[in-house]
ZADRENBA-775749 format. One record per residue (C-alpha): residue number from 1; residue in three letters; x, y, z. Coordinates in steps of 0.02 Angstrom, whole numbers, plus 50000, padded with zeros to 5 digits. Last residue first. Layout:
<site num="NUM" residuo="Ala" east="X" north="Y" up="Z"/>
...
***
This chain:
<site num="267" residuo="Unk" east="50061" north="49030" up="50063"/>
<site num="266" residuo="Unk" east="50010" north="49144" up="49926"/>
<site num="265" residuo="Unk" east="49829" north="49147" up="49956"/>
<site num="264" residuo="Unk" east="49693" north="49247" up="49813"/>
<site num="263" residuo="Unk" east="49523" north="49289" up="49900"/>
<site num="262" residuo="Unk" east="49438" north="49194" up="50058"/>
<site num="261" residuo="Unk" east="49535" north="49083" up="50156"/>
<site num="260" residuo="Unk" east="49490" north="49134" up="50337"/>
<site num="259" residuo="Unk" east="49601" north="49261" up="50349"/>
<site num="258" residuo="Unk" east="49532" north="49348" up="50177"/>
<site num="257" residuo="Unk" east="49366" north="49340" up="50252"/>
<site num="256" residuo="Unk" east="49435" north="49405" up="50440"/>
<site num="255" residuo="Unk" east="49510" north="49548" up="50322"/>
<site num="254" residuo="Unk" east="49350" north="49587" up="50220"/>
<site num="253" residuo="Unk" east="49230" north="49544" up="50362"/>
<site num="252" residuo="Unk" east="49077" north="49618" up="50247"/>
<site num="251" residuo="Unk" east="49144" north="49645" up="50074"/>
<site num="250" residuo="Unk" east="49210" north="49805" up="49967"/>
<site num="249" residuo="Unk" east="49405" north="49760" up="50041"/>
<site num="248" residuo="Unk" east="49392" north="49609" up="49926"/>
<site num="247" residuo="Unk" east="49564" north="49498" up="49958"/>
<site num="246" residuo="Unk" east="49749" north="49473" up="49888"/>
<site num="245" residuo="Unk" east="49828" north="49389" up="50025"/>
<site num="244" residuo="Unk" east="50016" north="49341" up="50070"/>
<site num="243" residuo="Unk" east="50065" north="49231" up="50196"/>
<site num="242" residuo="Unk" east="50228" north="49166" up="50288"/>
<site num="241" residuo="Unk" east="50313" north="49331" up="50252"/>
<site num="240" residuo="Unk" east="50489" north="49288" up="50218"/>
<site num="239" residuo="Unk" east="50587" north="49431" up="50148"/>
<site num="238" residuo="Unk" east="50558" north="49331" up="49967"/>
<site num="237" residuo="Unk" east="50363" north="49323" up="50014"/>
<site num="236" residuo="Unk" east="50360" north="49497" up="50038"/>
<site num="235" residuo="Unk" east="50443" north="49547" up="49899"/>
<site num="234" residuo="Unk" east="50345" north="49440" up="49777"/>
<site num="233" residuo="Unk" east="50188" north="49530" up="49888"/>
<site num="232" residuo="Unk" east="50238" north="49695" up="49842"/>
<site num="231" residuo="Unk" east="50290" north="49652" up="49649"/>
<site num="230" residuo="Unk" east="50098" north="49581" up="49650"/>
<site num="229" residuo="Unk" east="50039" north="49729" up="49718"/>
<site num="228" residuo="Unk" east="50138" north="49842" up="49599"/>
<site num="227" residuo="Unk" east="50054" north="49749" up="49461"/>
<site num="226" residuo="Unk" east="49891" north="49765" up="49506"/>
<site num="225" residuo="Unk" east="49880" north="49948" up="49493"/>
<site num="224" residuo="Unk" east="49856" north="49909" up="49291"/>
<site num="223" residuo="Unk" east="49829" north="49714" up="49266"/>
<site num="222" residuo="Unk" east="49914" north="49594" up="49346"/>
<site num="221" residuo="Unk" east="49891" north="49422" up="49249"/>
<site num="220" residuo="Unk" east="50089" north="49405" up="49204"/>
<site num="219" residuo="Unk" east="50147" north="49455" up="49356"/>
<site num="218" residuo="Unk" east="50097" north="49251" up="49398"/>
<site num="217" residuo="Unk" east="50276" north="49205" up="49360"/>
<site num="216" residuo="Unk" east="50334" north="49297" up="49538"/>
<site num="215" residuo="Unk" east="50232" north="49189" up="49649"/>
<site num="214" residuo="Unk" east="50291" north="49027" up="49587"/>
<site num="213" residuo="Unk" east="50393" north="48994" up="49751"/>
<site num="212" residuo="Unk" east="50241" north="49053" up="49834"/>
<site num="211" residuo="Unk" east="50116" north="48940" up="49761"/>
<site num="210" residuo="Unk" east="49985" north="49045" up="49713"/>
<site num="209" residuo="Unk" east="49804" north="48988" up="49757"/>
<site num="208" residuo="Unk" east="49619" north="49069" up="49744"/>
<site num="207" residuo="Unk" east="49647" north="49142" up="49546"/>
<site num="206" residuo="Unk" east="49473" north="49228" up="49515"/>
<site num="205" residuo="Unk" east="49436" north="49216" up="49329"/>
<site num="204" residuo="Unk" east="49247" north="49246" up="49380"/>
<site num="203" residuo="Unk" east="49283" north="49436" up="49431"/>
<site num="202" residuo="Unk" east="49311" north="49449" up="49226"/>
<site num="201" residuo="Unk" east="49394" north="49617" up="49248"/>
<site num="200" residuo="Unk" east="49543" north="49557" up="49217"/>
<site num="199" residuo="Unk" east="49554" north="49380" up="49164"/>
<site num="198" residuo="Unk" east="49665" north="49288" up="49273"/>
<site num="197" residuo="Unk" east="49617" north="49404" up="49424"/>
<site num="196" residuo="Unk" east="49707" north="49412" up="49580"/>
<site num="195" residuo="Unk" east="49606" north="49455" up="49709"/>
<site num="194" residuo="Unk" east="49415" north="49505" up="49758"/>
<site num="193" residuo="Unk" east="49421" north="49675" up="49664"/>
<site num="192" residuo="Unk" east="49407" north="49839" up="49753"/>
<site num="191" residuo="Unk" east="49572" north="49814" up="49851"/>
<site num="190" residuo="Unk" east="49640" north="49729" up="50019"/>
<site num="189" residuo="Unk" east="49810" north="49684" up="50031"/>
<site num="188" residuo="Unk" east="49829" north="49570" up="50193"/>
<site num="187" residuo="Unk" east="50026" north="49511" up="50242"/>
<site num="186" residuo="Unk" east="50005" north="49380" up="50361"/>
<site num="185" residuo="Unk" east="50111" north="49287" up="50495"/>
<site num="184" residuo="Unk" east="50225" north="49444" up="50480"/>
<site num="183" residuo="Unk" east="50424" north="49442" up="50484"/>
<site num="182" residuo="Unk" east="50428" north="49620" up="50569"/>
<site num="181" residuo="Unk" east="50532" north="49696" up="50419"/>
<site num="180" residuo="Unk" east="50453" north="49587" up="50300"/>
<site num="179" residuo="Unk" east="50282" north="49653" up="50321"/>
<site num="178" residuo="Unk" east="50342" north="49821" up="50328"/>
<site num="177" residuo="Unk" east="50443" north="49814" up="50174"/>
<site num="176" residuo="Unk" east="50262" north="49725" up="50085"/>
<site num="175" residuo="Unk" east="50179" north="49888" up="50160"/>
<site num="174" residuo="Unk" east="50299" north="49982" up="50068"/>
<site num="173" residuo="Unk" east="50282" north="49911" up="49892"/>
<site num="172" residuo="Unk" east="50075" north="49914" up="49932"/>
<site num="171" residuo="Unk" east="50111" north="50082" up="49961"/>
<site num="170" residuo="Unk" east="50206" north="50145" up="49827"/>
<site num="169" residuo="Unk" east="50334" north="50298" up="49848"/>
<site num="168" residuo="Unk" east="50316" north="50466" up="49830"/>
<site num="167" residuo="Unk" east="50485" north="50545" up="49908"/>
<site num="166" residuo="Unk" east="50493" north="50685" up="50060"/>
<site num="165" residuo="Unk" east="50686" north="50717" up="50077"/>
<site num="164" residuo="Unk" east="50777" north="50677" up="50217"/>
<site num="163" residuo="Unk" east="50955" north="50641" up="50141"/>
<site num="162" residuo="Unk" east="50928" north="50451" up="50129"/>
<site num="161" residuo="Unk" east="50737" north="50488" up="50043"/>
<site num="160" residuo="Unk" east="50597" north="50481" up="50169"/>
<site num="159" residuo="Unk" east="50435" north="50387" up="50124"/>
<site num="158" residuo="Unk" east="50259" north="50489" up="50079"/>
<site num="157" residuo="Unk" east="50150" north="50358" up="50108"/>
<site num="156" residuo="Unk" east="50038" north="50297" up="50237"/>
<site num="155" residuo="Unk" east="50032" north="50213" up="50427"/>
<site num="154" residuo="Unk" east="49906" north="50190" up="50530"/>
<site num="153" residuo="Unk" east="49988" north="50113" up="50703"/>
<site num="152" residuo="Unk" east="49876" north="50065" up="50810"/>
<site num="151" residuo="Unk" east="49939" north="50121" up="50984"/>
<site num="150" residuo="Unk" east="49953" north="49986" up="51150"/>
<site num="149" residuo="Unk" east="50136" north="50064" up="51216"/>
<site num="148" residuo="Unk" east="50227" north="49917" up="51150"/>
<site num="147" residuo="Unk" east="50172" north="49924" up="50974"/>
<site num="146" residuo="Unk" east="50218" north="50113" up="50985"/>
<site num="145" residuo="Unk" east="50371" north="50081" up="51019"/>
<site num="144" residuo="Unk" east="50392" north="49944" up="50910"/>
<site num="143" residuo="Unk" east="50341" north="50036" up="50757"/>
<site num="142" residuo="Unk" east="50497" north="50164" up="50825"/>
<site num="141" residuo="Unk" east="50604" north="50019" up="50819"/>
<site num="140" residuo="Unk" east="50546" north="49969" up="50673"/>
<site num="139" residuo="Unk" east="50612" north="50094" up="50543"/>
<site num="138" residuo="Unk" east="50593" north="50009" up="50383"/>
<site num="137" residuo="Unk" east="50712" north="50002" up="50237"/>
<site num="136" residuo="Unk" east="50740" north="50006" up="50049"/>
<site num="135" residuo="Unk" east="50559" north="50098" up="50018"/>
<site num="134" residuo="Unk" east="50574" north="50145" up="49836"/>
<site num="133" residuo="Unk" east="50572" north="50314" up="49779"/>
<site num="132" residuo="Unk" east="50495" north="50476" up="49683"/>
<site num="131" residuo="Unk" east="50501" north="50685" up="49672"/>
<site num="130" residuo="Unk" east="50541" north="50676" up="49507"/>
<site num="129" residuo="Unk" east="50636" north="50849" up="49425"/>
<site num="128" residuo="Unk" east="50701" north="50762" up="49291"/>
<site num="127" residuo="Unk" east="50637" north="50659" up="49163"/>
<site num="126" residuo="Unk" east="50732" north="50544" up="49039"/>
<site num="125" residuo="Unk" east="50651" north="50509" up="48886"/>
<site num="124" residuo="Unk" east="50647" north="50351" up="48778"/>
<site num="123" residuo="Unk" east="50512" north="50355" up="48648"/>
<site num="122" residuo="Unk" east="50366" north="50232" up="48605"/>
<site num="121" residuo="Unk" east="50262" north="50363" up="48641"/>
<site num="120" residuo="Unk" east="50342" north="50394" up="48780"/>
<site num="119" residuo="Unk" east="50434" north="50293" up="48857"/>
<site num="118" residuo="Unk" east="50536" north="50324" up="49048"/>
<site num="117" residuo="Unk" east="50718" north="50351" up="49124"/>
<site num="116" residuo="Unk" east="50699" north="50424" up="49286"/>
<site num="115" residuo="Unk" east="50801" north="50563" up="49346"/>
<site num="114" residuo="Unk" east="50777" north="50599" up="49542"/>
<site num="113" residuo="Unk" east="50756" north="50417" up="49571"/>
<site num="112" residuo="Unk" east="50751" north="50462" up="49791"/>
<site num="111" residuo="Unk" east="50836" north="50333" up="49878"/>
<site num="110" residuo="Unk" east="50760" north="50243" up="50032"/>
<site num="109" residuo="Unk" east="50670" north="50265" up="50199"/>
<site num="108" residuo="Unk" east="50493" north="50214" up="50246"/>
<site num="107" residuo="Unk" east="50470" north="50269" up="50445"/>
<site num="106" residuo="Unk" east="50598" north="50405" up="50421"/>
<site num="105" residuo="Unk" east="50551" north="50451" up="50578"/>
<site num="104" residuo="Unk" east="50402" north="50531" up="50523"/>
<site num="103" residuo="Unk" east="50420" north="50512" up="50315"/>
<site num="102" residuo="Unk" east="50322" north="50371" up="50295"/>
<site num="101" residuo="Unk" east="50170" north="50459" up="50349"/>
<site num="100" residuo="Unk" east="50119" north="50445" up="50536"/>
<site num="99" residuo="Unk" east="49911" north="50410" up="50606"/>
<site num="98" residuo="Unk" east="49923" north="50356" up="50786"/>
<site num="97" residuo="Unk" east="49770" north="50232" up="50853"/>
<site num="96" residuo="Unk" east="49713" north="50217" up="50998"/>
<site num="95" residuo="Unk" east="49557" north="50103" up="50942"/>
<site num="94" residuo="Unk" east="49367" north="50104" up="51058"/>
<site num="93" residuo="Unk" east="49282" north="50118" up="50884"/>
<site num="92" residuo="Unk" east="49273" north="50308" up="50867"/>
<site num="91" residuo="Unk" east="49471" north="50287" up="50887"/>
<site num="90" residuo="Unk" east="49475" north="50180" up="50739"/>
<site num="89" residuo="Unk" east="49347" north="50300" up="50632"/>
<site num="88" residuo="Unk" east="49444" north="50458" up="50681"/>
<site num="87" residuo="Unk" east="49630" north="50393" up="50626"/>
<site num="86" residuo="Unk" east="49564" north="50310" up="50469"/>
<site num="85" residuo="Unk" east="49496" north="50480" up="50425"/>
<site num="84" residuo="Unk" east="49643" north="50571" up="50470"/>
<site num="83" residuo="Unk" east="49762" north="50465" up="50369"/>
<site num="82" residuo="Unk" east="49637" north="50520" up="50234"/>
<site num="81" residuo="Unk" east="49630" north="50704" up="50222"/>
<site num="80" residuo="Unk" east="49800" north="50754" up="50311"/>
<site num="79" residuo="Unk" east="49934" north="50636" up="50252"/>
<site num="78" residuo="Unk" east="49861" north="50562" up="50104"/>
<site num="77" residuo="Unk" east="49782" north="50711" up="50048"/>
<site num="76" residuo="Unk" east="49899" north="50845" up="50077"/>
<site num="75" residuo="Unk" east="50034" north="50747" up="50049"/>
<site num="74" residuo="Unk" east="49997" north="50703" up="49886"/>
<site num="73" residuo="Unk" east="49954" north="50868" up="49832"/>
<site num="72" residuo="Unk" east="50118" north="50939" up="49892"/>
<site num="71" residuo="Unk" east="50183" north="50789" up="49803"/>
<site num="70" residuo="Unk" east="50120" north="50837" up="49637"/>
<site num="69" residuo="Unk" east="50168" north="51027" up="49662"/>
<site num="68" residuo="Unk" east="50354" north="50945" up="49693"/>
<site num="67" residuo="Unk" east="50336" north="50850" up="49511"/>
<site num="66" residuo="Unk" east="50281" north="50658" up="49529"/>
<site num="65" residuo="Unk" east="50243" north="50581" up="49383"/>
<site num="64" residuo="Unk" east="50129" north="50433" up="49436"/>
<site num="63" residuo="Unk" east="50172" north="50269" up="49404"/>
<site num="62" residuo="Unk" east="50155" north="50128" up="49272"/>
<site num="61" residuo="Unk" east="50262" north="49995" up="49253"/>
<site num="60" residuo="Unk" east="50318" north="49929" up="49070"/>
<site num="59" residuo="Unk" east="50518" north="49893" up="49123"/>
<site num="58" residuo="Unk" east="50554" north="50049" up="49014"/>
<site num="57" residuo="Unk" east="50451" north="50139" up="49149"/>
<site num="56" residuo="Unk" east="50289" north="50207" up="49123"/>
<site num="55" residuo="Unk" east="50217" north="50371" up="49153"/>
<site num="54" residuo="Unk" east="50060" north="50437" up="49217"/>
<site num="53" residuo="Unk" east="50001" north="50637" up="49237"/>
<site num="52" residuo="Unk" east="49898" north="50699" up="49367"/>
<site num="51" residuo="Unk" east="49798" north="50862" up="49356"/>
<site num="50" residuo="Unk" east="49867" north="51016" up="49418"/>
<site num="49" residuo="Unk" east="49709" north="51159" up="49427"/>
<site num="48" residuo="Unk" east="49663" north="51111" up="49597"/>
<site num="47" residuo="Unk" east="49516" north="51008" up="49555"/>
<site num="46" residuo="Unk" east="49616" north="50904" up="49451"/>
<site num="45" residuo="Unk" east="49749" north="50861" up="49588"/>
<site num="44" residuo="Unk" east="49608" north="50827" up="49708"/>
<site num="43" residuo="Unk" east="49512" north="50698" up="49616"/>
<site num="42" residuo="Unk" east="49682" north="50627" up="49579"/>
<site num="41" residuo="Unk" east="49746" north="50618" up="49755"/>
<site num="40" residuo="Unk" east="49555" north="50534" up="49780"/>
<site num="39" residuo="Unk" east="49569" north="50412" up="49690"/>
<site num="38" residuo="Unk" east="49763" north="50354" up="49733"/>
<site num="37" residuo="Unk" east="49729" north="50363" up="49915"/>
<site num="36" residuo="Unk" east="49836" north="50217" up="50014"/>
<site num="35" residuo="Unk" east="49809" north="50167" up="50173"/>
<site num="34" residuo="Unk" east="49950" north="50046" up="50281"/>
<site num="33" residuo="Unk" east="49891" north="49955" up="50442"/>
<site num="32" residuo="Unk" east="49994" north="49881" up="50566"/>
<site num="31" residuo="Unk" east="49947" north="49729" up="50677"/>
<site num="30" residuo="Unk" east="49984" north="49636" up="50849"/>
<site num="29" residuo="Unk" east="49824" north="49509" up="50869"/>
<site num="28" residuo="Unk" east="49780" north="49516" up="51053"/>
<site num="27" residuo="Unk" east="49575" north="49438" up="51027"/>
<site num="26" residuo="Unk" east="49505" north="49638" up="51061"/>
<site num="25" residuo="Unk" east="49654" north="49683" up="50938"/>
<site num="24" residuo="Unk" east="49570" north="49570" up="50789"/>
<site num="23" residuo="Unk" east="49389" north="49629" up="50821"/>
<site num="22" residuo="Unk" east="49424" north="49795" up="50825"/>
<site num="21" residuo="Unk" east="49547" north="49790" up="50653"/>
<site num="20" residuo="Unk" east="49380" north="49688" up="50580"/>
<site num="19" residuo="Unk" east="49263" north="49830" up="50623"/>
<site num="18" residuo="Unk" east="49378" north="49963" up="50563"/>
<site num="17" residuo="Unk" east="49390" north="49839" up="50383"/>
<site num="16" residuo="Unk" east="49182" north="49840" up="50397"/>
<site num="15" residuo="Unk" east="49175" north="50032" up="50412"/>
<site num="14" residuo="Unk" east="49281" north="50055" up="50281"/>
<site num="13" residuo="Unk" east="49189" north="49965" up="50153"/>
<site num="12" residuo="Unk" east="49295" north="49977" up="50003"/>
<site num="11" residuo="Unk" east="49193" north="50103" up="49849"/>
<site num="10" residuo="Unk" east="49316" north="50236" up="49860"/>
<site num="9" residuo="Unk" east="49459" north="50171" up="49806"/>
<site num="8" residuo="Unk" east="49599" north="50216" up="49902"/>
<site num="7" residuo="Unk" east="49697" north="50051" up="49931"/>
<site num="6" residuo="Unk" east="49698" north="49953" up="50116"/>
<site num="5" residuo="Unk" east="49849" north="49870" up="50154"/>
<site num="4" residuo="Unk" east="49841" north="49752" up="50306"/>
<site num="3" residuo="Unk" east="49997" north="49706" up="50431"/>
<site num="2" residuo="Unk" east="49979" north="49555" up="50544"/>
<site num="1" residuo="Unk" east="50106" north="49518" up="50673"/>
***
């Protein structure tokens, strides 16, 4: 099994990550692929009058407040919008593939942080109202079943909260749960910069190898979204994914480029 996260900024070549997906299932590789959409929510949310708002966590990790006209936003886009767009590209290609959030079948389940405890300014607030989660588990059967029937699953947040709630929770977070749940060969997070970067945004500073029982002490060069991919892949590689890959989603062959040894390799 191979799972792939592919961010939302807008200059990754999509076309070259749906040619790569072809290429992969034409030679029998089983794999899931997991969009995010951050630019564009945010394009959206500021268009519509409700522009987004950041917070950070007393642990230092930023995140986006997440009111219920936030996630309405959030759905809208990442559900409809974008998980669309994958959908239509892959089947253009010769790809069934089935385009679910998180919350279909409680596909990315966990608690909802209804009060989270944030700074401000130096100040510590508690906000309520949050709309927020973290993906605890994964439902795989139903993967499976669509695994087993020959569809693509194209997969994107919202999760499910315990009760059935729609939560906002992070995708590269969630991938990493998925990636663990079906014990992948390869856990691919493709973004706009070619890994893990010891300078940020020296593109130079490029770290190629992470020892993966060192994996977590290299948080300390993730810079801004960064940081919740590195968490993501520290989970992964806990939950015993064999291989985790930070790699350039804006290049030609991103993922068979990333397979092949290309970007930033925990292994």
């Amino acid at each position: 099994m191979l799972v792939i996260k592919v961010g939302g900024g807008k200059d990754l070549n999509i076309d070259a990550i749906v040619s790569d997906v072809v290429a992969l299932r034409k030679a029998g590789q089983d794999l899931i692929l997991v969009h995010g959409g951050a630019e564009t929510t945010n394009e959206v949310a500021e268009a519509l009058g409700h522009p987004p708002q950041f917070i950070t966590s007393e642990s230092g990790f930023e995140s986006r407040r997440t009111d219920r006209r936030t996630l309405e936003i959030f759905e809208m886009v990442y559900c409809g919008q974008l998980n669309k767009m994958w959908v239509e590209k892959l089947q253009l290609a010769g790809v069934n593939a089935v385009g679910l959030s998180g919350l279909d079948g409680r596909i990315f389940e966990g608690k909802r942080k209804d009060r989270l405890r944030v700074r401000v300014n130096g100040r510590r607030l508690v906000l309520r109202d949050d709309w927020t989660g973290t993906v605890e588990q994964v439902n795989v059967e139903l993967l499976r079943l669509l695994l087993d029937a020959g569809y693509l699953p194209v997969l994107t947040p919202p999760g499910s909260s315990d009760s059935g709630e729609a939560i906002n929770v992070d995708g590269d977070r969630a991938a990493a749960m998925v990636a663990a749940a079906f014990e992948a060969e390869a856990f691919v997070i493709l973004s706009n910069v070619p890994g893990l970067l010891r300078e940020f945004p020296d593109e130079s500073s490029l770290i190629r190898e992470i020892p993966r029982t060192q994996a977590d002490s290299y948080m300390q060069y993730a810079a801004g979204r960064m940081k919740k991919k590195v968490m993501g892949a520290v989970e992964a590689v806990a939950e015993g994914v064999q291989k985790v890959i930070f790699a350039d989603g804006r290049s030609e062959n991103p993922i068979q480029r990333a397979l092949d040894g290309h970007g930033t390799q925990i292994a």
